[in-house]
MARBA-3410 file (N, C-alpha, C, O; in Angstrom, 1 decimal):
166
-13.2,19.2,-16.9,-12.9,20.6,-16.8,-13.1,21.0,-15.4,-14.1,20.6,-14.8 ~ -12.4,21.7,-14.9,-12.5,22.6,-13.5,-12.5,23.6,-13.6,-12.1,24.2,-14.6 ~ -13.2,24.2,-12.7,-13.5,25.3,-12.5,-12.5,26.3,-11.2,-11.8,25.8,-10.3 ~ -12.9,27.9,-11.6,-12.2,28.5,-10.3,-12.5,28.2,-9.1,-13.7,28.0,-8.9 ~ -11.9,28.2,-8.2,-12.2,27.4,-6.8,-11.9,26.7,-6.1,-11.5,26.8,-5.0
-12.2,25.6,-7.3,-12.3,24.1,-7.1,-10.9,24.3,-6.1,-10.3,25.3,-5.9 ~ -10.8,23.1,-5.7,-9.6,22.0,-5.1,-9.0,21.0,-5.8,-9.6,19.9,-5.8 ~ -7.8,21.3,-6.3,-7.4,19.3,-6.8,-6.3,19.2,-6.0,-5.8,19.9,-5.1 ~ -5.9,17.8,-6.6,-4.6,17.4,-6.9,-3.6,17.5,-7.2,-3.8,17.1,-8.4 ~ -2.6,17.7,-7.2,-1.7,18.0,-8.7,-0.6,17.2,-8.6,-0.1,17.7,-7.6
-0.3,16.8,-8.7,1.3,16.1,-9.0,1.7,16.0,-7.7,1.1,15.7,-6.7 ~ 3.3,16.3,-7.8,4.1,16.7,-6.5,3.5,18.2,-5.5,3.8,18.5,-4.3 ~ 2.6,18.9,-6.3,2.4,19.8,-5.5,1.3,19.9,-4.4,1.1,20.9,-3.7 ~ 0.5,18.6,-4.2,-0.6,18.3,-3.5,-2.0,19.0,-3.7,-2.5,19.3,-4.8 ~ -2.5,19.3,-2.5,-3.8,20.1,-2.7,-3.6,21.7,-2.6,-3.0,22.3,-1.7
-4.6,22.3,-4.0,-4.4,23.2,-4.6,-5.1,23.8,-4.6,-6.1,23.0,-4.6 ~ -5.6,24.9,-4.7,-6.5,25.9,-5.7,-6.3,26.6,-6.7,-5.4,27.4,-7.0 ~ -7.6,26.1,-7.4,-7.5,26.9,-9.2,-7.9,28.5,-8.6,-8.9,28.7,-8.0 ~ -7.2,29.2,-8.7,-7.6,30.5,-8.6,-8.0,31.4,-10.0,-8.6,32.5,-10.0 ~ -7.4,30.9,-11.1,-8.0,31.3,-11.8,-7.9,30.5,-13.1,-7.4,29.4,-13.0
-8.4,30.8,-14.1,-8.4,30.2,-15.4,-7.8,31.7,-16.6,-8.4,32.8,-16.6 ~ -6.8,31.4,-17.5,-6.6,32.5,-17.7,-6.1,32.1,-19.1,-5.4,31.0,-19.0 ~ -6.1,32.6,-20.4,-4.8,32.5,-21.4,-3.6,33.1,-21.6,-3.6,34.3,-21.3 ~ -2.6,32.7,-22.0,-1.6,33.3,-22.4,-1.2,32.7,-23.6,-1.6,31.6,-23.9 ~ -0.2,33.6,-24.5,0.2,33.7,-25.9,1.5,32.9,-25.8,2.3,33.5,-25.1
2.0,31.5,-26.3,3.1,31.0,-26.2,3.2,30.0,-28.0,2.4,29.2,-28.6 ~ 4.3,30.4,-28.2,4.6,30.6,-29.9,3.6,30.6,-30.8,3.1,29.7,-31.5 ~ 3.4,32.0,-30.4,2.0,32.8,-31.7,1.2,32.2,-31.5,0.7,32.4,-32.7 ~ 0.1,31.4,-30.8,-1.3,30.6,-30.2,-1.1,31.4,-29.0,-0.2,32.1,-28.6 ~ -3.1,30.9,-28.5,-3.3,31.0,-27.3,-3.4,29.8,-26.6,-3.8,28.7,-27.1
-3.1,30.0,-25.3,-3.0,28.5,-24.9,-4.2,28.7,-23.1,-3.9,29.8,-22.6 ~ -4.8,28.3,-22.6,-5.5,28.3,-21.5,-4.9,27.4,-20.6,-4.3,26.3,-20.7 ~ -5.1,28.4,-19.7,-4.2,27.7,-18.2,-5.1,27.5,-17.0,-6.0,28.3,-16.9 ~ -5.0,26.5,-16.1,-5.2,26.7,-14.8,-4.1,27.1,-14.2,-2.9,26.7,-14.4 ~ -4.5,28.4,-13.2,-3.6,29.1,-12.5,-3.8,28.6,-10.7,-4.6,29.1,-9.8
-2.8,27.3,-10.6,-2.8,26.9,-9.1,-2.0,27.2,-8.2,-0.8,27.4,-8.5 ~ -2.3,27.2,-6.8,-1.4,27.8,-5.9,-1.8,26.6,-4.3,-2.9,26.4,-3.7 ~ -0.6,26.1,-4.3,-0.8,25.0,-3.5,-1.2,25.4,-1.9,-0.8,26.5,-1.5 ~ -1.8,24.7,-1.1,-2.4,25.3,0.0,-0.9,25.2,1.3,-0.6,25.8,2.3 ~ -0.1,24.1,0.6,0.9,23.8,1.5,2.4,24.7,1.6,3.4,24.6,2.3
1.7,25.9,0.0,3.1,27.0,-0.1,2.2,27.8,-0.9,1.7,27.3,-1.9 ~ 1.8,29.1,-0.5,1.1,29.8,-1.0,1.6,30.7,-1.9,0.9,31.2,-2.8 ~ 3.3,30.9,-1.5,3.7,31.7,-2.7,4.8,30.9,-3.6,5.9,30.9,-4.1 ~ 3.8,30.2,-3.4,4.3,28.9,-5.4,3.1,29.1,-6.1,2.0,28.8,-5.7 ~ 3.4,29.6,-7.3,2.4,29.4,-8.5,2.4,28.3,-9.5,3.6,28.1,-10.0
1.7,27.8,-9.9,1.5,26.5,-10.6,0.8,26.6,-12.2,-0.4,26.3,-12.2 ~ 1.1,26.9,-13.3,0.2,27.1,-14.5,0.5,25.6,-15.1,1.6,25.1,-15.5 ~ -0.8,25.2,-15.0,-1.3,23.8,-16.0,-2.3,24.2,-16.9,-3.4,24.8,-16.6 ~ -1.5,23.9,-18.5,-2.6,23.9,-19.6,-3.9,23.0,-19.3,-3.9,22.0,-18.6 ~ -5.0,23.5,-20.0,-6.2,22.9,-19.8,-6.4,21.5,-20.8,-7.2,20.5,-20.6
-5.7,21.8,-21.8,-5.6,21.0,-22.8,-4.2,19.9,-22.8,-3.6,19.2,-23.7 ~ -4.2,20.0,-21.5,-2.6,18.5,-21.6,-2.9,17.6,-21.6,-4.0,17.4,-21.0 ~ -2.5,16.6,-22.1,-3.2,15.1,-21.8,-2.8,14.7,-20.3,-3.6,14.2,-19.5 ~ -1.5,15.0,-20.1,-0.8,14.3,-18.6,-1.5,14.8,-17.4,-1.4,14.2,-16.3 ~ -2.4,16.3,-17.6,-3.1,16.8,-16.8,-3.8,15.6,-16.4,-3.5,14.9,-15.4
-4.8,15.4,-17.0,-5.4,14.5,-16.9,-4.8,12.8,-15.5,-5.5,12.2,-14.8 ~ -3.5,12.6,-15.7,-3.0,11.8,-14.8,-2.6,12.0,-13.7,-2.5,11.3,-12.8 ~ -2.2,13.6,-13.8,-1.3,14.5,-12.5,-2.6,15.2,-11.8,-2.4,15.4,-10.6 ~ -3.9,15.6,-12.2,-4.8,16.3,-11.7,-6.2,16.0,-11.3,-7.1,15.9,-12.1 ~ -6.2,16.0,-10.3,-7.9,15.6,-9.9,-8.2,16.5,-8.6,-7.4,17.2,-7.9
-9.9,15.9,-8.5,-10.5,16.8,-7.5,-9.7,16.4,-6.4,-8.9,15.5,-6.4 ~ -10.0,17.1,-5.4,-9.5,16.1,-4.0,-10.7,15.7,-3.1,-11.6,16.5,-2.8 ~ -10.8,14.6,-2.7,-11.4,13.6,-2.2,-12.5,14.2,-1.2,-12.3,15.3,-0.8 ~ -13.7,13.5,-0.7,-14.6,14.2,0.0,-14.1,13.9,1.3,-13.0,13.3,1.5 ~ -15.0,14.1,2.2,-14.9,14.1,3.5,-15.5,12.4,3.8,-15.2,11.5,4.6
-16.3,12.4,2.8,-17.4,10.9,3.0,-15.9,9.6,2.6,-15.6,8.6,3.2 ~ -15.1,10.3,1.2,-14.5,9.5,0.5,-13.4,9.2,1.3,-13.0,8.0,1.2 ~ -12.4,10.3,2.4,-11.7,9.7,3.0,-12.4,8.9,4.0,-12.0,7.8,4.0 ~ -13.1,9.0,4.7,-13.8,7.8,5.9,-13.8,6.7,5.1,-13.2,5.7,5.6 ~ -14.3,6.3,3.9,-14.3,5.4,3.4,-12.9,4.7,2.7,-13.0,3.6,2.1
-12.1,5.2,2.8,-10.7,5.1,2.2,-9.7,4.6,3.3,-8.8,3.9,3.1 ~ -10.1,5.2,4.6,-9.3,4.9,5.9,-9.9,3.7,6.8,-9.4,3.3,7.8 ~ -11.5,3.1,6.0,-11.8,2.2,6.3,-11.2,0.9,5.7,-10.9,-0.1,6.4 ~ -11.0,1.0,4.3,-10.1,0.1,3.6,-8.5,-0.4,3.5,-7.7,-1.0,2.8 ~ -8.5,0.5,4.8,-7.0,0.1,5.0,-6.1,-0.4,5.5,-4.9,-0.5,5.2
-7.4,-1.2,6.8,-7.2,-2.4,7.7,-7.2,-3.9,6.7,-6.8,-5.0,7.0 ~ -7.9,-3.5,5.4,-8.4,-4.7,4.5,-7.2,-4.5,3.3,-6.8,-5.5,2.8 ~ -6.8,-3.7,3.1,-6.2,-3.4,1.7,-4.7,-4.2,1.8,-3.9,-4.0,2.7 ~ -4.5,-5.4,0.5,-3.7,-6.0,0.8,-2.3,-5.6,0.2,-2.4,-4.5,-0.4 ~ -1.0,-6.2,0.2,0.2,-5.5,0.2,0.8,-7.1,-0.2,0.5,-8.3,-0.1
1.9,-6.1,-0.9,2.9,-7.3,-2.1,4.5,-6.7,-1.9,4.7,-5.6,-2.5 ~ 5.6,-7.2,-1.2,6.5,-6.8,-1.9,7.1,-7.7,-2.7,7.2,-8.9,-2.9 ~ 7.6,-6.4,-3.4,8.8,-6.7,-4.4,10.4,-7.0,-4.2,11.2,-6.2,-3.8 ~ 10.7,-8.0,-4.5,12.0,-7.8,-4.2,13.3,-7.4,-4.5,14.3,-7.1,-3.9 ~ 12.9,-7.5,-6.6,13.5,-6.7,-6.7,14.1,-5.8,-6.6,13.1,-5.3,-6.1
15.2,-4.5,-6.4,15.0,-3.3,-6.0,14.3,-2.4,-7.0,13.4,-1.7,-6.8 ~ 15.2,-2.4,-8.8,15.0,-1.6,-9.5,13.6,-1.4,-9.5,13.1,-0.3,-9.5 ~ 12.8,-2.9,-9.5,11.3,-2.8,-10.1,10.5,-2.1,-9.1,9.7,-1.1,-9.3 ~ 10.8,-2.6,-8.0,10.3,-2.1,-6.5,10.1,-0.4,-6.6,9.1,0.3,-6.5 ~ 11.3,0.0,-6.8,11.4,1.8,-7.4,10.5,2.4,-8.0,9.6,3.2,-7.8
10.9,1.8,-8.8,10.0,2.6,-10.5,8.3,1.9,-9.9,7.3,2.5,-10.3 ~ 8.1,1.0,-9.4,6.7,0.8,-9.1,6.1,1.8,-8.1,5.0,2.3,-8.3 ~ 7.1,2.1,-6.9,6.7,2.8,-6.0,7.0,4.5,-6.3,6.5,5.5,-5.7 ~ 7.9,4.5,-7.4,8.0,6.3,-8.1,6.5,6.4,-8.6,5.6,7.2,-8.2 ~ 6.4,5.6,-9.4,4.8,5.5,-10.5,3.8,5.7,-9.2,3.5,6.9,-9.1
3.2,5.0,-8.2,2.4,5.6,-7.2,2.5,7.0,-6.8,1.6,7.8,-6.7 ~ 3.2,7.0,-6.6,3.8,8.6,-5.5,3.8,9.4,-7.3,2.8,10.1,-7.0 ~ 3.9,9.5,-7.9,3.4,10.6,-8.9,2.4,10.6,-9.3,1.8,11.6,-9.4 ~ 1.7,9.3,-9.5,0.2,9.0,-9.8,-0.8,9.5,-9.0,-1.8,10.0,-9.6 ~ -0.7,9.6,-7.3,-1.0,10.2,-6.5,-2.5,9.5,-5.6,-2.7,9.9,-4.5
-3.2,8.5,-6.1,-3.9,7.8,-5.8,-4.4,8.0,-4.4,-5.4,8.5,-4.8 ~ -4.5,8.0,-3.6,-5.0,7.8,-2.0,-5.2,6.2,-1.7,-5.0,5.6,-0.6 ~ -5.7,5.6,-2.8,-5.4,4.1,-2.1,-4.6,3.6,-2.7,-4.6,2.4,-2.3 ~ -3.7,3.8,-3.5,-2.2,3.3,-3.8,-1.2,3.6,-3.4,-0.1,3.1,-3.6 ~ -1.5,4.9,-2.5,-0.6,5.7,-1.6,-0.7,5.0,-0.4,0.2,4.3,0.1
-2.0,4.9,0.3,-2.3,3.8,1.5,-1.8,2.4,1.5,-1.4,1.8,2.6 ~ -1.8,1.7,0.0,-1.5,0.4,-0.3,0.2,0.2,0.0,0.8,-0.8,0.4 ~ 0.8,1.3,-0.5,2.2,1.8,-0.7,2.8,1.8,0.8,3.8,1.1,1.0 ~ 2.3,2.3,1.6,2.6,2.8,3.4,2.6,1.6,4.0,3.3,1.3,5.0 ~ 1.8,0.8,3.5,1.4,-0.1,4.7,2.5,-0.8,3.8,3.7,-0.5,4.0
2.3,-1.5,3.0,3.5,-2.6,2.4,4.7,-2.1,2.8,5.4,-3.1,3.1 ~ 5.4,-0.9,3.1,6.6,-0.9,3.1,6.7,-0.6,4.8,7.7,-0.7,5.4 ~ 5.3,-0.1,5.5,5.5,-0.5,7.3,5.5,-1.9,7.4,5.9,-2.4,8.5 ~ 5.0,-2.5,6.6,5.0,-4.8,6.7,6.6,-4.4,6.9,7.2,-4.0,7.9 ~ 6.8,-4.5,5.7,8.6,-4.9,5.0,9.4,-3.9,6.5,10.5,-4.4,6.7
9.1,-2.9,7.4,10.0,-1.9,8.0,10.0,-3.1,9.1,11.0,-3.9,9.3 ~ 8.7,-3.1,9.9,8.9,-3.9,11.1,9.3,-5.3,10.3,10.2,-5.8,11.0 ~ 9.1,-6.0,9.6,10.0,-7.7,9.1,11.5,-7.2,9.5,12.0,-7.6,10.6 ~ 12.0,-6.5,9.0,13.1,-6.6,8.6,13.9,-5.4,9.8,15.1,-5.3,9.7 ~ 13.2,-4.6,11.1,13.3,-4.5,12.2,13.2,-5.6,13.2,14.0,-5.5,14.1
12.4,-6.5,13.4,12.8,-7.9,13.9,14.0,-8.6,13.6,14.4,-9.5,14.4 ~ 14.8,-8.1,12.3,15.9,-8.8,11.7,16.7,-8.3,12.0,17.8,-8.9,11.7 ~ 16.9,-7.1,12.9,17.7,-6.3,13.3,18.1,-5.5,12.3,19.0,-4.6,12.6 ~ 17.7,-5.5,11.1,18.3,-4.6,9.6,17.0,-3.2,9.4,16.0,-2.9,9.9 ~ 17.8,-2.8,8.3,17.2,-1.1,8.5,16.7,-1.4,6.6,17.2,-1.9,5.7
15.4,-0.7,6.9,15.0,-0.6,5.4,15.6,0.3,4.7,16.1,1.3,5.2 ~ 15.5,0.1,3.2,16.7,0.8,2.1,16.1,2.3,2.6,14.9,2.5,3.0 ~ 17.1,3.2,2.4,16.7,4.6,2.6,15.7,4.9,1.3,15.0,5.9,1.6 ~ 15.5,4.5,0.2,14.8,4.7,-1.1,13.4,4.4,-0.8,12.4,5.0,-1.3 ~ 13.4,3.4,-0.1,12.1,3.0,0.5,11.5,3.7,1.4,10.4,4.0,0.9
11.7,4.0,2.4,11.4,5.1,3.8,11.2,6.2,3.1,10.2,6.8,3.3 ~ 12.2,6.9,1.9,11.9,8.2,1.4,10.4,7.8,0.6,9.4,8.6,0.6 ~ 10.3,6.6,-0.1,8.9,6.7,-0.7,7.6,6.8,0.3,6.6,7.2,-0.2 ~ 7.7,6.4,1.6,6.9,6.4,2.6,6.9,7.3,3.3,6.0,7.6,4.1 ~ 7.8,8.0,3.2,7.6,9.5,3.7,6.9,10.2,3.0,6.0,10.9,3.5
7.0,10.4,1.7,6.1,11.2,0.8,4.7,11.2,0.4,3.9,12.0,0.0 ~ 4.8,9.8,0.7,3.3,9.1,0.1,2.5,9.7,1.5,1.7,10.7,1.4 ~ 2.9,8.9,2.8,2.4,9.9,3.7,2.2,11.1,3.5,1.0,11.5,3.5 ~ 3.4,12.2,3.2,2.9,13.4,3.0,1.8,13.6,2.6,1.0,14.3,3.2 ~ 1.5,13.1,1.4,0.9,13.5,0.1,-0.5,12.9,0.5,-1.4,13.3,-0.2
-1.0,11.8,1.8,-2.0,11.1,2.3,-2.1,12.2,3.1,-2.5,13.1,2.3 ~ -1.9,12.6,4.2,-1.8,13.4,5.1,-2.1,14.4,4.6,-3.3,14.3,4.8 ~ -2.0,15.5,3.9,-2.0,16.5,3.3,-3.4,16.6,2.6,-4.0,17.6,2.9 ~ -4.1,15.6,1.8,-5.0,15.1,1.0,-6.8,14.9,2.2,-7.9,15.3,2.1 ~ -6.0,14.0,3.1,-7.2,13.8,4.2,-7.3,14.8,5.5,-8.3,14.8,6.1
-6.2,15.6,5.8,-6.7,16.6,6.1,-7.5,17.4,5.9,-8.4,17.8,6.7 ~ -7.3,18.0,4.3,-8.1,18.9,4.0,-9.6,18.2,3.9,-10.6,18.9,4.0 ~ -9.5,16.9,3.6,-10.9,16.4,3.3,-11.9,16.5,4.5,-13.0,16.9,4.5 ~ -11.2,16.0,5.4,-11.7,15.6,6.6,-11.7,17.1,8.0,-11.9,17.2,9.2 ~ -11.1,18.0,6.9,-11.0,19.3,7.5,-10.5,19.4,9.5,-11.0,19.8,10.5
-9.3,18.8,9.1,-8.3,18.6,10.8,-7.1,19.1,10.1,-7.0,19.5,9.0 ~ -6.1,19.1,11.2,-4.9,19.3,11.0,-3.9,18.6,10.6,-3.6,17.8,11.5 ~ -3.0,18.4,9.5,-1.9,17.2,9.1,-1.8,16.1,10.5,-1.9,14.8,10.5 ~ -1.6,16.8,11.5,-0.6,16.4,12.5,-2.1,15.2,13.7,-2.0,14.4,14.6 ~ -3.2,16.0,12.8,-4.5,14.7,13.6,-4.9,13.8,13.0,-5.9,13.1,13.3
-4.1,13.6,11.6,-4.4,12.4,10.6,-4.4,11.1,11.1,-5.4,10.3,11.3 ~ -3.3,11.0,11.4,-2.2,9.5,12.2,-3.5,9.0,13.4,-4.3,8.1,13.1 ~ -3.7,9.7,14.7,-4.9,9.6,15.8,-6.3,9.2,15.0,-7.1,8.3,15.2 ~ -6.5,10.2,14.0,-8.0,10.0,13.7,-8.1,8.5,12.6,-9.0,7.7,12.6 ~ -7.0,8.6,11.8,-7.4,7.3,11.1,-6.8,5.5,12.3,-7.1,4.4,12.0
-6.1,5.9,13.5,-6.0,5.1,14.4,-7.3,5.1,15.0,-8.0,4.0,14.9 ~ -7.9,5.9,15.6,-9.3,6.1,16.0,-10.2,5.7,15.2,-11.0,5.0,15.9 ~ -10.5,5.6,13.5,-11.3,4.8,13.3,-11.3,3.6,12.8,-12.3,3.0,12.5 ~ -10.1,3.0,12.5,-9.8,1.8,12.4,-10.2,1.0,13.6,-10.7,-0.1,13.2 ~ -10.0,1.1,15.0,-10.1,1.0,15.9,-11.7,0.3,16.2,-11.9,-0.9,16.5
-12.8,1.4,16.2,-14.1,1.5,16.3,-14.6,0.3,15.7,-15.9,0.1,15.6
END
């Protein structure tokens, strides 16, 4: 359970705030909401029942300050698989990027920067389905360890180069 305040996760909508907790009447029940509003569009409103099961998969705290340093340490170590499939390759890397994970999002970036520079030595261009999953996943990294680590999107890239580095 969360509270008003708090900070999560959410789905596609990234990091959020519960602003409120509230009920409303939808076919003759009451039903309890979190009322979220994403930090990355403030005038988007978000209502997640409290009682969803999928909540539960789409919503979490967002990560500490301690837990990104520790997360951006594991990422010089964190190992990577491609798929060659395409279809399976998809739906594995849709499933991450909704799941929303921070180290399956990290796991996700790096495997498909291996596969970008292989296959730029090859002189060939990675599928656009791919690059769009690595764009988002970023987002959704970027967006996530900013706020953790309380900098700006755009000092993510430097600061986790900076401590990989050290």
């Amino acid at each position: 359970m969360f509270c008003k305040n708090d900070y999560v996760v959410y789905g596609g909508h990234g990091v959020c705030k519960i602003t409120d907790i509230t009920c409303k009447e939808i076919n003759g029940g009451k039903t309890e909401f979190y009322i979220l509003i994403p930090i990355a569009d403030e005038r988007t409103t978000v209502f997640v029942p409290t009682n969803c099961p999928d909540r539960a998969i789409k919503m979490r705290k967002v990560i500490s300050y301690e837990e990104a340093d520790a997360l951006i340490l594991l990422t010089s170590n964190c190992e990577t698989e491609w798929i060659e499939n395409d279809h399976v390759r998809r739906e594995h890397f849709k499933s991450i990027v909704a799941q929303g994970n921070c180290k399956d999002l990290i796991r996700l970036v790096k495997t498909i920067h291996i596969q970008k520079q292989k296959l730029s030595q090859q002189r060939k261009k990675l599928h656009t389905s791919d690059d769009n999953f690595m764009k988002e996943a970023e987002k959704q990294l970027h967006e996530e360890l900013a706020f953790a680590l309380n900098i700006n999107e755009d000092q993510v890239l430097p600061y986790i180069l900076n401590q990989i580095e050290a």
